[in-house]
C-alpha positions as CSV (number, residue, x, y, z in Angstrom):
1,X,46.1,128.3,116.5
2,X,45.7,126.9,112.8
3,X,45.6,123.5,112.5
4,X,48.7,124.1,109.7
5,X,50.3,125.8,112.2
6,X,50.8,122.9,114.6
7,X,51.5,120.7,111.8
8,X,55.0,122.2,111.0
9,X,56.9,121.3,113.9
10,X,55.5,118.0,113.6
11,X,56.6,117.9,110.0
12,X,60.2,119.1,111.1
13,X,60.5,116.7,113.4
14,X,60.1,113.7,111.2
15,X,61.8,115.1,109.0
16,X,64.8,115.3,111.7
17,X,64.2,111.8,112.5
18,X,63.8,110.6,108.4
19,X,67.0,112.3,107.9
20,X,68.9,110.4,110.6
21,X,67.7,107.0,110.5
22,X,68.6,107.9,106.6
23,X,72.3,108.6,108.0
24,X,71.9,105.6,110.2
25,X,70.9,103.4,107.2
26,X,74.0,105.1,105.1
27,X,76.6,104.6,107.8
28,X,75.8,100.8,108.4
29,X,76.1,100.2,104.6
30,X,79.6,101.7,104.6
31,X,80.5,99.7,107.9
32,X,78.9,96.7,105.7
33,X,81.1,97.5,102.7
34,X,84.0,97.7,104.6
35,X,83.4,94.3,106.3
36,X,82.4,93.2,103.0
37,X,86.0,94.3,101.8
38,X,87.7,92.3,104.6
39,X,86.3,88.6,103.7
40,X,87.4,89.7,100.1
41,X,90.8,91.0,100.6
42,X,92.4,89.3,103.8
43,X,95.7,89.3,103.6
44,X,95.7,93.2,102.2
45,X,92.9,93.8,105.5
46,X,95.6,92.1,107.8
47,X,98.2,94.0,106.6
48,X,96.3,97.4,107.0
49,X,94.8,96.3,110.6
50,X,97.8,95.6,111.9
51,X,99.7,98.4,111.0
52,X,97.0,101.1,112.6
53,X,96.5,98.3,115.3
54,X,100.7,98.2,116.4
55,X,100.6,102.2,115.7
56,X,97.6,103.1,118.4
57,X,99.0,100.4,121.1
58,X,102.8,101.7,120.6
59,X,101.7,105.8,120.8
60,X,99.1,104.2,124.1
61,X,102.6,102.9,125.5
62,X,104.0,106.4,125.6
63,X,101.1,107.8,127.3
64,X,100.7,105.0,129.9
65,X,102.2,107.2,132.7
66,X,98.9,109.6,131.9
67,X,97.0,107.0,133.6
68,X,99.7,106.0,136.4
69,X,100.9,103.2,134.8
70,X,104.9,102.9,133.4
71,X,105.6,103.7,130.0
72,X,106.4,101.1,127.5
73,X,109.2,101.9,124.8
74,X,108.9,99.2,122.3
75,X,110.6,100.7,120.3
76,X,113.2,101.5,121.7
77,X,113.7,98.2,123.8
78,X,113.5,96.8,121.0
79,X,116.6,98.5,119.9
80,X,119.0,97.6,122.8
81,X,118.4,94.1,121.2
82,X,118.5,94.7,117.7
83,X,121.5,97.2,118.0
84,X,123.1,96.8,121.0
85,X,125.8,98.9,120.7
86,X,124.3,101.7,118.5
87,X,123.7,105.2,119.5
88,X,119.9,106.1,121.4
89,X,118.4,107.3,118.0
90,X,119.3,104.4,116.1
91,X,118.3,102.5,118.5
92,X,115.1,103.6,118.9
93,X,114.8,103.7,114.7
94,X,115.9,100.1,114.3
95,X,113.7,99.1,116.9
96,X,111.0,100.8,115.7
97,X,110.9,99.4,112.4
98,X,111.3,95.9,114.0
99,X,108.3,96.7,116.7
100,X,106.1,97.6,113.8
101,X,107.2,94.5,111.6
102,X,106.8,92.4,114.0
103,X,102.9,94.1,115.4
104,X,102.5,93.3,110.9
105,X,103.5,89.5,111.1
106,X,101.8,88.6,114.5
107,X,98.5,90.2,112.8
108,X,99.0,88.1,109.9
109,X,99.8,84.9,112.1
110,X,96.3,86.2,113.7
111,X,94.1,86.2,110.7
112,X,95.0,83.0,108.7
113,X,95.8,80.4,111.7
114,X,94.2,82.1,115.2
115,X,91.1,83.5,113.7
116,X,90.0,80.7,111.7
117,X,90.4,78.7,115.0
118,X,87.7,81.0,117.3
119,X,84.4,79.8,117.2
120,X,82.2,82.5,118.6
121,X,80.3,84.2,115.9
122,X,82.0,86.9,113.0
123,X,79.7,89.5,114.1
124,X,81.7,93.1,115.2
125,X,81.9,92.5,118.7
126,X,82.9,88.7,118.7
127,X,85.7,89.8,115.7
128,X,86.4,92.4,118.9
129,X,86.6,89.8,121.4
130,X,88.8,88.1,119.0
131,X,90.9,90.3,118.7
132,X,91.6,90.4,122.2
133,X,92.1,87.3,123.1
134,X,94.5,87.3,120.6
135,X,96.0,90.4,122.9
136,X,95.9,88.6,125.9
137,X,97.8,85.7,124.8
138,X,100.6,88.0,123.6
139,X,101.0,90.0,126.3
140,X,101.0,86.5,128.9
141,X,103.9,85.5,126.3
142,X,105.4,88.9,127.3
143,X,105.2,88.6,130.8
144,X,106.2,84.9,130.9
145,X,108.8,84.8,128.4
146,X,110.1,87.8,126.3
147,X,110.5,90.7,129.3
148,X,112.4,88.2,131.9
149,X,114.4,86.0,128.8
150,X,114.7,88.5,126.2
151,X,114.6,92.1,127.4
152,X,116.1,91.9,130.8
153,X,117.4,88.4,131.0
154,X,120.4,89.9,133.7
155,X,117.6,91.6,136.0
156,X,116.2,88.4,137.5
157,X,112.6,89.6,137.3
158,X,110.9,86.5,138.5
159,X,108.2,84.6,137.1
160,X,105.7,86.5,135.1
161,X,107.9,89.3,135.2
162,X,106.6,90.0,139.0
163,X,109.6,91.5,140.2
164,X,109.1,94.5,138.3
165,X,105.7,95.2,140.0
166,X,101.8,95.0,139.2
167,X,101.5,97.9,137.6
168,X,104.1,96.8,134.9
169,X,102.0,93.8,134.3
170,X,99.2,95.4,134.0
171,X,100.5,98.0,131.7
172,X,101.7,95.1,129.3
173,X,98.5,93.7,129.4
174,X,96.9,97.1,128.6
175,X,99.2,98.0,125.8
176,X,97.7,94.4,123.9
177,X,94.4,95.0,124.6
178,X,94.5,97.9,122.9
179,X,96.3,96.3,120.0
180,X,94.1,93.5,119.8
181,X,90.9,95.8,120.5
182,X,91.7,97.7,117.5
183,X,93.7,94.3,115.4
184,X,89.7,92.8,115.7
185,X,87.6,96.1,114.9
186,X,89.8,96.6,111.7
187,X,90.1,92.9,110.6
188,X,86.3,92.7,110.8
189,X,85.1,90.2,108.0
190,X,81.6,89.1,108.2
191,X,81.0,85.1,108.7
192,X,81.1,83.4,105.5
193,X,77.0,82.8,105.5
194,X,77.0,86.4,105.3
195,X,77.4,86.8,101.4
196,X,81.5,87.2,101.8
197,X,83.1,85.3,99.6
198,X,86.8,85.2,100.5
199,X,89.7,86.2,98.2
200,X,93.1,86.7,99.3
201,X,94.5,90.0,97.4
């Protein structure tokens, strides 16, 4: 065998592997842009992060029964407080547009007086992290206040909402991880050493 010949796969190969550190290279720089984006334009990067982050968790909440766990209707609980005495659909439409409004503000609350306050380093897992701790308070705020005081203040659900069983807990709990999962990947700025320089747009 030439000596050409077993040069070519060997020349194929790094090309392969040239070509996809090349992509790897291209698709940090974009993630890098992006985060770059974030520390310049916060209020607009709140605004977008938590409208995809409210919009994952609420379609999650419908297909929590997929996993064994009870489905969560924000939107339409929601409704039965907005519009109490309205029919299904507009319940579930007014409550929807409250649900989402209020996933909007709580990611704004998030990014200019809960973020600020979390030490542990801007990098994308600790913005992550971040974002759901910010989850986990809102869901214990759920459990402890808004489902028995709020939603079902008649049922007499107990403390922490216990009397409507684990697996309702735990599907609250799930249904803000996911929102605060996805609320800390999307508001992902870089720390401020980073070369960021903040500007609210």
């Amino acid at each position: 065998m030439s000596g050409s010949a077993l040069l070519a796969p060997r020349e194929d190969t790094d090309s392969a592997v040239v070509q996809e550190a090349a992509g790897d290279a291209a698709g940090e720089k974009v993630v890098d842009r992006y985060r770059t984006w974030v520390g310049d334009h916060r209020v607009s990067a709140a605004l977008l992060a938590g409208l995809v982050a409210t919009h994952l968790a609420t379609v999650v909440g419908y297909f929590m029964p997929g996993i064994g766990l009870p489905q969560l209707d924000w939107n339409r609980i929601n409704g039965t407080i907005y519009t109490p005495r309205a029919s299904p659909d507009v319940q579930s439409l007014s409550g929807g547009v409250f649900h989402y409004v209020d996933g909007i503000v709580f990611t704004v609350v998030f990014a200019v007086s809960v973020y600020p306050l979390l030490s542990w380093r801007s990098t994308a897992l600790g913005n992550a992290l971040k974002g759901l701790f910010f989850g986990t308070i809102l869901a214990t705020l759920s459990c402890v206040f808004m489902i028995p005081r709020v939603y079902f203040p008649d049922a007499h659900v107990g403390f922490f909402s216990h009397h409507l069983g684990w697996k309702l807990i735990l599907a609250v709990y799930v249904w803000h991880w996911v929102y605060g999962m996805n609320l800390g990947m999307i508001y992902n700025p870089p720390a401020r050493d980073d070369g960021a320089t903040p500007r609210n747009r």
